[in-house]
MARRO-204401 format. One record per residue (C-alpha): x, y, z; residue in three letters; residue number from 1. Coordinates in steps of 0.5 Angstrom, whole numbers, plus 500, padded with zeros to 3 digits. Example, Ala and Ser with C-alpha at 12.3 -4.5 7.8 and 13.67 -1.06 7.14 Angstrom:
BEGIN
x_y_z_type_seq
525_491_516_Ala_1
527_498_514_Ser_2
//
This chain:
BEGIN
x_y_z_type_seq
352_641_464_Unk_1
353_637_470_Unk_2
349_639_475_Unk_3
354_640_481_Unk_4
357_644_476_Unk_5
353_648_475_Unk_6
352_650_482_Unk_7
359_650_484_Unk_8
360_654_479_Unk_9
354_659_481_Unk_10
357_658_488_Unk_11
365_661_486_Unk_12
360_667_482_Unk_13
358_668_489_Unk_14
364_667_493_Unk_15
367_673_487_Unk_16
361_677_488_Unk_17
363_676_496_Unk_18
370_678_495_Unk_19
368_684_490_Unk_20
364_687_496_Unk_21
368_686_501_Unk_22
374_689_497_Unk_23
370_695_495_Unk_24
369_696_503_Unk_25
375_695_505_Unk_26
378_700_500_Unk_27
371_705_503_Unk_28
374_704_510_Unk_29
382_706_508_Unk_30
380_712_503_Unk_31
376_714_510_Unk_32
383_713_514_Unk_33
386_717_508_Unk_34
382_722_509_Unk_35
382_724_517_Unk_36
391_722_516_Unk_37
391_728_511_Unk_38
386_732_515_Unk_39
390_731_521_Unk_40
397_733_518_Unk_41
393_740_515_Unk_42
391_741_521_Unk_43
399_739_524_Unk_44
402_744_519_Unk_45
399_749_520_Unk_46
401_749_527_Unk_47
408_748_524_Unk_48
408_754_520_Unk_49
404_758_527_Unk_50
410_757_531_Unk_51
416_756_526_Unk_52
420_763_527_Unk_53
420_761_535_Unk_54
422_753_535_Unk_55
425_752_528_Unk_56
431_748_531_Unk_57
427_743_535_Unk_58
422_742_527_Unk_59
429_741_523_Unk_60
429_734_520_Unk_61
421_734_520_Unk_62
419_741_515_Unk_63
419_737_509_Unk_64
411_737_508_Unk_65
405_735_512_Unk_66
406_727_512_Unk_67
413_728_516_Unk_68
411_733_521_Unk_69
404_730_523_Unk_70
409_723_523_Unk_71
413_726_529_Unk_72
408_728_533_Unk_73
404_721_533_Unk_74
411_719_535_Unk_75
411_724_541_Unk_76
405_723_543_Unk_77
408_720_549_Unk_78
412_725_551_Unk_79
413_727_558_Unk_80
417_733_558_Unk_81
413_739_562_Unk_82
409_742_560_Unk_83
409_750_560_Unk_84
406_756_557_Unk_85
406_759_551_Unk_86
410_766_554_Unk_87
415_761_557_Unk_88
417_757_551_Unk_89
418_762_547_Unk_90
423_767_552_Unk_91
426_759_554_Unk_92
428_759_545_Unk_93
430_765_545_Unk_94
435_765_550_Unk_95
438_757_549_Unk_96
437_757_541_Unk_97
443_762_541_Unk_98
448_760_536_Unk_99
454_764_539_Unk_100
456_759_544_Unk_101
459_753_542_Unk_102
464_747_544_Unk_103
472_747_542_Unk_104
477_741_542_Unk_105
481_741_549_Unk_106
488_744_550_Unk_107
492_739_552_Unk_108
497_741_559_Unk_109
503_743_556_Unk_110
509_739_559_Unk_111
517_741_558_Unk_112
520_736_564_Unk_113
525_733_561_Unk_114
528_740_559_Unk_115
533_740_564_Unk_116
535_733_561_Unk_117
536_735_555_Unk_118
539_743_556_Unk_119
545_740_561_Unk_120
551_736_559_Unk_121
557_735_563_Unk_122
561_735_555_Unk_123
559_742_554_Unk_124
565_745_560_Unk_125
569_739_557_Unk_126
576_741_554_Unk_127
576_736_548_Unk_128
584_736_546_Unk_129
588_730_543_Unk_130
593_724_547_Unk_131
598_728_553_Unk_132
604_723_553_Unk_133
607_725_546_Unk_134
612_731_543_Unk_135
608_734_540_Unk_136
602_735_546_Unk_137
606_740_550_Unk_138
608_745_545_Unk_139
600_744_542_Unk_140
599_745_550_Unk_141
603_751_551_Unk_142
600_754_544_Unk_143
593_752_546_Unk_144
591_751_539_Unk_145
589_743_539_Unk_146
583_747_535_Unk_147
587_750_530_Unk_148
591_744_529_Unk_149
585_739_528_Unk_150
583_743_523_Unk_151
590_743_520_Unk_152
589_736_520_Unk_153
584_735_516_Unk_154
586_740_511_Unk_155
593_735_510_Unk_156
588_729_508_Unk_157
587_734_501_Unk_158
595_737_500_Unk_159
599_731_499_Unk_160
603_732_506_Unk_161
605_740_506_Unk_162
603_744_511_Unk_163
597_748_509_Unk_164
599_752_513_Unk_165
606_755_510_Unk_166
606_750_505_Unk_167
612_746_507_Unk_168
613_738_505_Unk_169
612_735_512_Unk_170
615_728_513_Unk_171
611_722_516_Unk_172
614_721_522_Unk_173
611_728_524_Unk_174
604_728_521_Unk_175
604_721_524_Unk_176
605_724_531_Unk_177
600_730_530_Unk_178
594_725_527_Unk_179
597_721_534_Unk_180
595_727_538_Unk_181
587_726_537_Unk_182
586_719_539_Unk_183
579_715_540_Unk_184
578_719_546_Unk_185
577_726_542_Unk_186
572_722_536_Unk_187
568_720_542_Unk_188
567_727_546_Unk_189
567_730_540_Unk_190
561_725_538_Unk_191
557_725_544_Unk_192
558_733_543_Unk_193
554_732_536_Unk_194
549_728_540_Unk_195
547_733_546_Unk_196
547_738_541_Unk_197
541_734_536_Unk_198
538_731_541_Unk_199
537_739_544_Unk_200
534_741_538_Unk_201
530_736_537_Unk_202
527_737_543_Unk_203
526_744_544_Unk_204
524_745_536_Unk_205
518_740_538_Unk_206
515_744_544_Unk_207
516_750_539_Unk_208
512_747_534_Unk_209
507_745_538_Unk_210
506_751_541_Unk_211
505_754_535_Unk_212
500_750_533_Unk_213
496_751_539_Unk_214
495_759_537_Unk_215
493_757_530_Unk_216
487_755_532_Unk_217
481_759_532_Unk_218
478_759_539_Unk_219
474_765_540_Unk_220
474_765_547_Unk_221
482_765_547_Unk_222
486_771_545_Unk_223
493_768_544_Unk_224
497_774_543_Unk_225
500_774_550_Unk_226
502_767_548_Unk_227
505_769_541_Unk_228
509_774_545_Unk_229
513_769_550_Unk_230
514_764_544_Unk_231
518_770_540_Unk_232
522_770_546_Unk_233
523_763_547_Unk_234
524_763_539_Unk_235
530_769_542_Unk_236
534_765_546_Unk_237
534_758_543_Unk_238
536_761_538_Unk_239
542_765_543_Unk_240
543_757_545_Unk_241
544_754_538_Unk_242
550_759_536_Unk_243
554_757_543_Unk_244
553_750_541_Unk_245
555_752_534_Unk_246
561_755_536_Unk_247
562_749_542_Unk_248
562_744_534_Unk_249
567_749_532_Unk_250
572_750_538_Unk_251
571_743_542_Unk_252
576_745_547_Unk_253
573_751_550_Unk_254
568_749_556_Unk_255
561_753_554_Unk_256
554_753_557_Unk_257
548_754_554_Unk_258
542_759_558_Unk_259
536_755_561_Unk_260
530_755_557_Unk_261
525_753_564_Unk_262
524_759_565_Unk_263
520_762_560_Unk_264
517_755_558_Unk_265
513_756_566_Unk_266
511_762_564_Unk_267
508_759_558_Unk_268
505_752_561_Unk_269
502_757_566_Unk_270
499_762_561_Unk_271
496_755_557_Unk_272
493_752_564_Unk_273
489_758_564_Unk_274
487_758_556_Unk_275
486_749_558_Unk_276
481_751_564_Unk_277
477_757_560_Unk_278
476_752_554_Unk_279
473_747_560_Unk_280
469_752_563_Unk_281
466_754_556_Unk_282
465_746_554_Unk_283
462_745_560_Unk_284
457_750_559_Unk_285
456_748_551_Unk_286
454_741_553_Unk_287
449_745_559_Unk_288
447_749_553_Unk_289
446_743_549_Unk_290
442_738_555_Unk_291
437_745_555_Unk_292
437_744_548_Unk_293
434_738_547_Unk_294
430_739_554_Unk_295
426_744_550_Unk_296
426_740_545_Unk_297
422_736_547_Unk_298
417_741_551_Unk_299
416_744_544_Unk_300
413_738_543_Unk_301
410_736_549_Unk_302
407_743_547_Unk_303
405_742_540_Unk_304
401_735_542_Unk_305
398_738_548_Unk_306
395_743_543_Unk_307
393_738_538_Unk_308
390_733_543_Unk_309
383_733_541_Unk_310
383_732_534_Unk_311
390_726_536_Unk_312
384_723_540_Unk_313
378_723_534_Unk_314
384_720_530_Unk_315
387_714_534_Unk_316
380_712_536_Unk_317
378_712_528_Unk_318
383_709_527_Unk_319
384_703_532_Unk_320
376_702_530_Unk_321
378_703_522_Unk_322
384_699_523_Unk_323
380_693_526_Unk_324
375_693_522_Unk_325
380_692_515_Unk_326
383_687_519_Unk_327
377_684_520_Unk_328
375_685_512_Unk_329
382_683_510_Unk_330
382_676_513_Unk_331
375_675_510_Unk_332
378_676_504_Unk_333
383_671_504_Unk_334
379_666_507_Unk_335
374_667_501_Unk_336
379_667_496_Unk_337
382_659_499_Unk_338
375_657_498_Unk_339
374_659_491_Unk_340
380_657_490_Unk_341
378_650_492_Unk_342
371_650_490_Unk_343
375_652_482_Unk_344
379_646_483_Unk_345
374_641_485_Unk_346
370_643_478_Unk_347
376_642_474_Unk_348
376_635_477_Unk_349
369_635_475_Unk_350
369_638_468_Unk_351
375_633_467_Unk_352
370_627_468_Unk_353
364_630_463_Unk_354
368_634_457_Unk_355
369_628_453_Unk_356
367_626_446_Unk_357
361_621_450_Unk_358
357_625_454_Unk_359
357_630_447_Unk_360
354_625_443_Unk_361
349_621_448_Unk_362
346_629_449_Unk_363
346_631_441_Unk_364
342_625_440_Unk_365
337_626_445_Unk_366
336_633_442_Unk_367
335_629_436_Unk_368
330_624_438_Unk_369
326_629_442_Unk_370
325_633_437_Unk_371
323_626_432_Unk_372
330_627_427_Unk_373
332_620_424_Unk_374
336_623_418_Unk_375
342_621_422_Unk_376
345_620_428_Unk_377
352_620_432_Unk_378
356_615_436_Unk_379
364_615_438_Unk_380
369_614_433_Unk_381
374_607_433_Unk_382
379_614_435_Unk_383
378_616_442_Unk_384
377_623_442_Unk_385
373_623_436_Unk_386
365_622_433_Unk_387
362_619_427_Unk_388
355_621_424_Unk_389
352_615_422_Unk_390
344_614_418_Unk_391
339_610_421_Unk_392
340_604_419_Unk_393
347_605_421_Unk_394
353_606_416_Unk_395
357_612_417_Unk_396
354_618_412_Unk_397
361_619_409_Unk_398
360_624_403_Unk_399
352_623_404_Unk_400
351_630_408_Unk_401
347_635_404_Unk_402
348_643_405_Unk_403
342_642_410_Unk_404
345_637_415_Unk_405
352_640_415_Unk_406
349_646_417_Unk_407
345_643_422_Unk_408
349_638_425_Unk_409
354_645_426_Unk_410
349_647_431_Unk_411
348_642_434_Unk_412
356_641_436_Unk_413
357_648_437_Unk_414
349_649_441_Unk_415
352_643_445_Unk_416
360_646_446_Unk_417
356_653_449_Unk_418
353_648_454_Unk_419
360_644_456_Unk_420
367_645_453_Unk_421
372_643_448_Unk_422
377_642_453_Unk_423
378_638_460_Unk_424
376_645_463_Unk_425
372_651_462_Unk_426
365_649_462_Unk_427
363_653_467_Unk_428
366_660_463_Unk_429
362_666_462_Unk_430
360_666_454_Unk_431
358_671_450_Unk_432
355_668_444_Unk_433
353_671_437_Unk_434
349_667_431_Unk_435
348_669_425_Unk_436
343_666_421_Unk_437
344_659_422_Unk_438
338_657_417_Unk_439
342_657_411_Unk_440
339_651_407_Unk_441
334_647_413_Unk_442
329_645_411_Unk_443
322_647_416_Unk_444
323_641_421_Unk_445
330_642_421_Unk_446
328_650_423_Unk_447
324_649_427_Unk_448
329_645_432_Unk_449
334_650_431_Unk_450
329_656_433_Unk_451
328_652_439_Unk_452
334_651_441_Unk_453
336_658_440_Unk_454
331_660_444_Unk_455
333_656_449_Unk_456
340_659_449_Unk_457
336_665_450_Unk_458
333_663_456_Unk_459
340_661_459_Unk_460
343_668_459_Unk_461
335_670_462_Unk_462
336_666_467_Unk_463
344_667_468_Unk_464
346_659_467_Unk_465
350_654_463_Unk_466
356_662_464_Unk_467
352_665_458_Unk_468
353_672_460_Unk_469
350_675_453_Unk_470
347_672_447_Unk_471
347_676_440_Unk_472
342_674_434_Unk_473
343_676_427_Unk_474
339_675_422_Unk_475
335_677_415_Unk_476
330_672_415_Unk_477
324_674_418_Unk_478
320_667_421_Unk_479
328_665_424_Unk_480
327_672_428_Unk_481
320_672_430_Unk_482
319_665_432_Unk_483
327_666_436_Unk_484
324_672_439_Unk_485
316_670_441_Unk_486
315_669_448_Unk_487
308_668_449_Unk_488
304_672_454_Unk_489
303_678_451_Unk_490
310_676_448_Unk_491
312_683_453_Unk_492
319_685_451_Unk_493
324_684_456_Unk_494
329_689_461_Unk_495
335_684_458_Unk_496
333_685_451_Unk_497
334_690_445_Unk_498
333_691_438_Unk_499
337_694_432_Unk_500
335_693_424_Unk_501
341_695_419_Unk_502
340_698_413_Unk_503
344_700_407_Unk_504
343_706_404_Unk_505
347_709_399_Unk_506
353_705_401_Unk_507
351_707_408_Unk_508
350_703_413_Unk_509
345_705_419_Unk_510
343_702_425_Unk_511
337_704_429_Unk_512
335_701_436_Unk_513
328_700_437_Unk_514
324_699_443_Unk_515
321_693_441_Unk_516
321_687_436_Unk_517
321_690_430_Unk_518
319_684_426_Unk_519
312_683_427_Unk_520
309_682_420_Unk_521
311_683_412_Unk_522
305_688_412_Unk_523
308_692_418_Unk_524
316_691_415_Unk_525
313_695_409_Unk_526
311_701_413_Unk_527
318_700_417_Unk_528
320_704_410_Unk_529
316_709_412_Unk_530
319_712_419_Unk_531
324_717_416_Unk_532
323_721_409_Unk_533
330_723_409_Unk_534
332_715_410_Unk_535
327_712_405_Unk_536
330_708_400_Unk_537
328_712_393_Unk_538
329_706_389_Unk_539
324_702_392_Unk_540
319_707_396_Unk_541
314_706_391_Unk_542
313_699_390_Unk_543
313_700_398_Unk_544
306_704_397_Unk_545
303_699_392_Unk_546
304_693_396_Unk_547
302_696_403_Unk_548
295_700_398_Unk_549
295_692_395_Unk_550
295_688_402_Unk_551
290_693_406_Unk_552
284_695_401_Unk_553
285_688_396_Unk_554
286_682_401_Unk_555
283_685_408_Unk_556
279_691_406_Unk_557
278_691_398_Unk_558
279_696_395_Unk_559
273_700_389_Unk_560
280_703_384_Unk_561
275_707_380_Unk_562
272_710_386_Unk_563
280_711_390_Unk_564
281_715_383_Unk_565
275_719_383_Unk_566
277_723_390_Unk_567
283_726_387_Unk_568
284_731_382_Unk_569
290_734_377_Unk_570
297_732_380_Unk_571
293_727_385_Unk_572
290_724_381_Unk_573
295_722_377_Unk_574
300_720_382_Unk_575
294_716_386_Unk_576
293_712_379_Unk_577
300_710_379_Unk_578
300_707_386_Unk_579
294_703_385_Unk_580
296_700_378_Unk_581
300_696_381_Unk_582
294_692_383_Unk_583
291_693_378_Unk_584
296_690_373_Unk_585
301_686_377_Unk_586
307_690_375_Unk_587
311_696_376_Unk_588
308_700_370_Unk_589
308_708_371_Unk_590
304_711_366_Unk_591
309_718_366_Unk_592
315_721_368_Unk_593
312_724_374_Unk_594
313_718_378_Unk_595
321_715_375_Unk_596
324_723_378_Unk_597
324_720_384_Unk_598
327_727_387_Unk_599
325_728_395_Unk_600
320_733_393_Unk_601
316_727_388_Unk_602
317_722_394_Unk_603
314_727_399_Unk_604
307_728_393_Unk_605
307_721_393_Unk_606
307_720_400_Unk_607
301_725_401_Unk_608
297_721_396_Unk_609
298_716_400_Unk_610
296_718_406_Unk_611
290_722_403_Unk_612
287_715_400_Unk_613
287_712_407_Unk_614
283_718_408_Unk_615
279_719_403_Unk_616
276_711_403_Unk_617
275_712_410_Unk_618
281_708_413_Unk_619
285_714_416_Unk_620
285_710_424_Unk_621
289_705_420_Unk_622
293_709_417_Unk_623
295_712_423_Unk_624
295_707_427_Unk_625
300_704_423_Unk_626
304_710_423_Unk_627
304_710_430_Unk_628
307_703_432_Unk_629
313_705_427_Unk_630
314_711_432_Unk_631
314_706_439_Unk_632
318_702_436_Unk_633
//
């Protein structure tokens, strides 16, 4: 991978790490805020419920929980008001927070001044009578039934020209002279008559109405029943008025007056003056009472913050030094977070410069030539994107690849795009890597180029570079994993590292970690079998016995059969010639049916027998020792 690459990324790692801690302080500083905000509206509540039954009204709108009380009082720290003991505070409640009292709309004056223009008429004393200057006038004069007449009049409108009166057929000549009598002179007097009379009505209905309305308020510094009493009598003589104008209506030639009105309307407007100016008194001292209010208000406050100012201080200078320092972090974070953000785009120009299909080749053919492979090669496709595999004389190796160089020229790609990409960016990605015995077919030189470049890959996760962050390796092949995993100098296990084998037993797989490298020798695989008698395979413990009893005793110790029987006796000994028969004879024979019952009990007669050879010929460290590494590992 490129060089600057590989450090701009390792920079934008760092530039992360960076951004990780100071978010991780940043969180540490705003949980220790949190902390003093909900210590301090505990402390503030429990003020609120100490002094609730005495300042309630001045609390109501912030006793919805501790955040919004304690909110107020930081709004309050400024309060000004004076500030008073505890005695007076509470006796100033219990006389201001009183809710007997309280304001009512103002009564208006009440005016009647255009009464005497509305109760006088010169048309009420005024005879309403016809024409003088006829015949008839004179007799209706002298009769002094102009009245009486006019209603005759209007009833020969409906009897076809016979008197109403004595039903007499009366000719044209006299009904024209008798309608001649009530000219436009009577129609006009009598309309002006029914206009003052309207206009009166109106107006007195009206005072009345609002009268009426007044004592229908509750005001209850007002006893309205003196009121009441007048509005009856006035309601008394309006409605004496009303009949004599009913009657002036009927009998418009008689003069008639109507009784003033002024009178008990003065009494009324005095009685409603004084009802005005109590209800101003009384507002006047609501709006006193409220001013108070809102003065105490405002003490209690004052009162409360005096009582917290402490613990007011230790928070506004925790805060003011908090608060400063989140600032501070914050714009760090920012600050570090446009660097990494450029330092990214700059490698994503630099990855788009290197992950092409050139640098691809040119690298896999530099792994090629320094391990000495001339098999085949690689060179850029006439297709731009693509590569060839080509032999050493040149000429592409079309349908000539064997299994083994499929494989390995897979691992060469797939080794190289760990170290760069297959896109224009991504080369600097945190990986994690799996192999899975990628031997299959490679012959030994091969084999040994693919171990190297394994090892290679494991250095990279030990040494943090090229983004592999993890890198597991399977495999059943025994030389694949023990040259993977040698390190030299004493070939010490990492702290990075672990160990798993997996076996299948009974269709059941079990996975056991070990402390170290299990893979050793074929030799130490065979006492493997031996760590756990309840998982020992009973299909094959036996051959197990016989090839590790071969290995020791005939290629490194040897071993005298005749005499490793002779040291049993009975069963023992039985079960001792069936294990060394094996070296003895080459094959699986078992000379009785004690050794083909493979129950639990016989495997464990076996494996004392074992033991008891190692013992018995002197070798029983090695048996221990053996049994030992099985354990540590």
């Amino acid at each position: 991978m490129d060089f600057a690459i590989i450090e701009s990324n390792k920079k934008i790692k760092e530039l992360k790490t960076k951004i990780d801690g100071l978010e991780i302080s940043k969180t540490k500083l705003e949980e220790k805020l949190d902390t003093k905000v909900i210590e301090m509206q505990e402390k503030a509540w429990v003020l609120k419920k100490k002094y609730e039954p005495f300042f309630k009204p001045a609390f109501i709108g912030f006793m919805g929980g501790g955040e919004s009380f304690f909110n107020k009082c930081l709004n309050e720290q400024t309060n000004s008001s004076k500030l008073i003991s505890d005695k007076e505070i509470k006796d100033k409640c219990r006389k201001i927070f009183n809710d007997n009292i309280k304001s009512y709309d103002p009564i208006v004056e009440f005016n009647f001044d255009e009464l005497s223009e509305k109760e006088t008429s010169d048309i009420l004393e005024t005879k309403i009578i016809g024409k003088e200057d006829i015949e008839i006038a004179k007799l209706i004069h002298q009769l002094e039934n102009s009245d009486w007449v006019k209603d005759g009049v209007d009833y020969l409108q409906k009897t076809e020209n016979k008197c109403p009166f004595c039903q007499q057929t009366i000719n044209s000549d006299l009904r024209e002279e008798i309608e001649s009598f009530f000219d436009e002179t009577y129609e006009n007097q009598k309309r002006e008559l029914n206009r003052f009379i309207a206009s009166y009505k109106s107006y007195v209905f009206g005072l009345i109405s609002e009268l009426q309305i007044l004592t229908s308020r509750e005001i209850s510094i007002i006893d309205f029943r003196e009121l009441n009493d007048k509005i009856e009598l006035l309601q008394e003589l309006y409605k004496n008025n009303l009949n004599k104008l009913e009657t002036k209506l009927k009998t418009p030639s008689i003069p008639t007056t109507i009784d003033s009105l002024k009178f008990i309307l003065k009494d009324i407007s005095i009685l409603i003056s004084i009802y005005k100016k109590a209800v101003e008194e009384n507002n006047k001292t609501v709006l006193n009472i409220i001013t108070e209010k809102d003065n105490l208000k405002s003490e209690i406050w004052r009162f409360i913050i005096n009582l917290l100012d402490v613990d007011l201080k230790s928070y506004n200078s925790i805060k003011q030094g908090v608060g400063k320092a989140i600032k501070g972090i914050s714009e760090s974070i920012e600050t570090t977070k446009e660097e990494k953000i450029k330092l990214e785009s700059q490698v994503k120009e630099k990855e788009s410069e290197v992950t092409s299909v050139k640098p691809t080749v040119n690298e896999i053919n530099k792994i090629l030539k320094l391990f000495g492979f001339t098999n085949f090669s690689l060179d850029e496709a006439d297709k731009k994107g693509f590569y060839k595999v080509i032999r050493e004389d040149g000429s592409e190796v079309k349908e000539t690849l064997s299994e083994g160089e499929s494989t390995f020229l897979t691992y060469l790609y797939f080794y190289h795009m760990l170290r760069g990409s297959t896109t224009d960016t991504g080369i600097g990605k945190d990986k994690i890597v799996v192999i899975d015995d990628p031997i299959s077919s490679l012959d030994s030189n091969v084999l040994f180029i693919v171990c190297n470049l394994t090892k290679e890959l494991v250095r990279d996760v030990k040494n943090k570079t090229n983004g592999i962050k993890q890198i597991f390796i399977l495999s059943h092949n025994v030389y694949f994993f023990k040259e993977v995993t040698f390190k030299g100098n004493g070939n010490n296990k990492w702290k990075e590292e672990a160990y798993w084998v997996i076996r299948k037993l009974d269709n059941k797989t079990k996975i056991n970690e070990h402390g170290q490298n299990p893979i050793k020798t074929t030799y130490e695989l065979l006492w493997r079998e031996l760590d756990d008698i309840e998982s020992i395979n009973s299909a094959t413990i036996f051959n197990t016995l016989r090839r590790i009893l071969e290995y020791y005793f005939n290629i490194l110790g040897g071993l005298d059969y005749e005499k490793a029987i002779s040291e049993f006796e009975g069963e023992e000994q039985i079960i001792c010639k069936s294990l060394i028969s094996w070296i003895n004879d080459g094959s699986h024979f078992i000379n009785d049916d004690l050794v083909v019952d493979s129950e639990l009990e016989n495997i464990e007669k076996y494996l004392k027998v074992f033991k008891l050879i190692f013992e018995r010929l002197g070798h029983e460290s090695h048996y221990n020792m053996m049994l030992t590494k099985n354990i540590n590992s």
